[in-house]
C-alpha positions as CSV (number, residue, x, y, z in Angstrom):
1,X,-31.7,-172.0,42.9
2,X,-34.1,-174.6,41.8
3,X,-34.9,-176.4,38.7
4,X,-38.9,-176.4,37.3
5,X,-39.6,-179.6,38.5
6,X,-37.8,-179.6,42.0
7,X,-40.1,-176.2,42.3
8,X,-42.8,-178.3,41.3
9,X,-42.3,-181.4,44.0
10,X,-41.5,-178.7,46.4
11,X,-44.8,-177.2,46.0
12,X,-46.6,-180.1,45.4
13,X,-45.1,-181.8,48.6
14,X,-45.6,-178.4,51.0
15,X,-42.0,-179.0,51.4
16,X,-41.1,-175.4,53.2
17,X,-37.7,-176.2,53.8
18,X,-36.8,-176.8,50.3
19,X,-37.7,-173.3,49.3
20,X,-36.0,-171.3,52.0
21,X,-32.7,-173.2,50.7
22,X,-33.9,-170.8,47.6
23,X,-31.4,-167.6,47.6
24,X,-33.4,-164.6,48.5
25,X,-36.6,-166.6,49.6
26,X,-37.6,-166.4,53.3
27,X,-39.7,-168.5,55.5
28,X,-42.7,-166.2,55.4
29,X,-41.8,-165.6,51.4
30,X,-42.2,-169.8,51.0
31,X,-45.2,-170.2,52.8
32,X,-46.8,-167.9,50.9
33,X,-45.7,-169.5,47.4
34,X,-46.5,-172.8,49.1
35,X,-50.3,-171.4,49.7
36,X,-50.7,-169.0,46.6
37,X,-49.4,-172.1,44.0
38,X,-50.3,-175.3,45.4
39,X,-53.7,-175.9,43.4
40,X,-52.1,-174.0,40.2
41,X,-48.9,-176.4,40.3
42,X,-52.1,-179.2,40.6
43,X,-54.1,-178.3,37.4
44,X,-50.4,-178.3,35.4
45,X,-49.6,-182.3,36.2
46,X,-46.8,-184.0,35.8
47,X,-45.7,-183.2,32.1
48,X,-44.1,-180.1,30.9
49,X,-47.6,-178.5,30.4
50,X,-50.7,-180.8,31.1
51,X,-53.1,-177.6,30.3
52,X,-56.3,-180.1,30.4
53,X,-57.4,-179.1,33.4
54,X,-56.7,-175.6,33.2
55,X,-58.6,-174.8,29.6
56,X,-61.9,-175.7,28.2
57,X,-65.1,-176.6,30.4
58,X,-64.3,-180.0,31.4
59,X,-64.6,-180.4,35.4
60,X,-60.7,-181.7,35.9
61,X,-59.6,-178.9,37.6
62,X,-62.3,-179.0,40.0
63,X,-61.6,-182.7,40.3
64,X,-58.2,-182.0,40.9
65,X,-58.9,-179.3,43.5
66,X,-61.7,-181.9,44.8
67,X,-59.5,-184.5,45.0
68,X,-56.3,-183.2,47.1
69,X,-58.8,-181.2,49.5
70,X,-59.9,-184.6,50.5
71,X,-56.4,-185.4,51.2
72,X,-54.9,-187.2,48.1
73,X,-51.2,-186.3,47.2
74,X,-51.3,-184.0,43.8
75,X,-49.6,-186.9,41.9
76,X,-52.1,-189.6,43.1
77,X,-55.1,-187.2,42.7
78,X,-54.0,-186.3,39.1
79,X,-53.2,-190.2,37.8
80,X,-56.5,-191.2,39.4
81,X,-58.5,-188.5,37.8
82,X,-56.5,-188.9,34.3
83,X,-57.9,-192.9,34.7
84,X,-61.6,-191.4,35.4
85,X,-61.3,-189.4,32.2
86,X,-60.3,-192.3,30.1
87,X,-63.0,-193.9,31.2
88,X,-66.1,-191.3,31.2
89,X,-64.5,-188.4,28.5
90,X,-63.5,-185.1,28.4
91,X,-67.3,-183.9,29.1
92,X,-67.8,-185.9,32.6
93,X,-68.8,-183.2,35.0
94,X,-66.6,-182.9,38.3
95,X,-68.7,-184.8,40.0
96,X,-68.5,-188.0,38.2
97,X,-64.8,-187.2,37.9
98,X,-64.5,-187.5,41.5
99,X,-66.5,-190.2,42.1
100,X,-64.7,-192.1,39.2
101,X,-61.2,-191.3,40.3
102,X,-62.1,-192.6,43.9
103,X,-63.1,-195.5,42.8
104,X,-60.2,-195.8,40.9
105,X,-58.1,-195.0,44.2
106,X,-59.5,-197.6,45.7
């Protein structure tokens, strides 16, 4: 019904009405992938498989999570926190991540 990515967006972008266009998936059935995925579709980016955030001990993920729970879309919250990476390394704990990426927001 849906190809990877427009699964993705659809996720990414809450977008319930999307999925119920899905065969077979309901509106209680779509709000629950909406909930249970959200921060998982997050940590995988915008490549095929940006598994960064998901592996190893670097604080991206939390960034990430950090980052859209303050509000940020899960496109801007990943670029910015990609930028804050490039600029403090792989080893920056999730804090400076944060900081870093809002700074780089702004």
């Amino acid at each position: 019904g849906a190809s990877v990515e427009e699964l993705r967006d659809a996720i990414l972008t809450q977008d319930l009405a999307r999925l119920t266009r899905v065969k077979g998936i309901g509106k209680k059935t779509a709000e629950r992938i909406l909930f249970d995925l959200r921060e998982k579709v997050l940590l995988l980016g915008d490549g095929p498989l940006d598994l960064r955030g998901v592996l190893g001990g670097s604080g991206t993920s939390e960034a990430l999570v950090a980052m859209t729970a303050l509000g940020y879309d899960g496109r801007e919250a990943k670029k910015a926190v990609d930028k804050a990476i490039k600029k403090l390394g792989d080893s920056a704990s999730s804090e400076d991540l944060v900081r870093q990426a809002l700074a780089e927001i702004s």
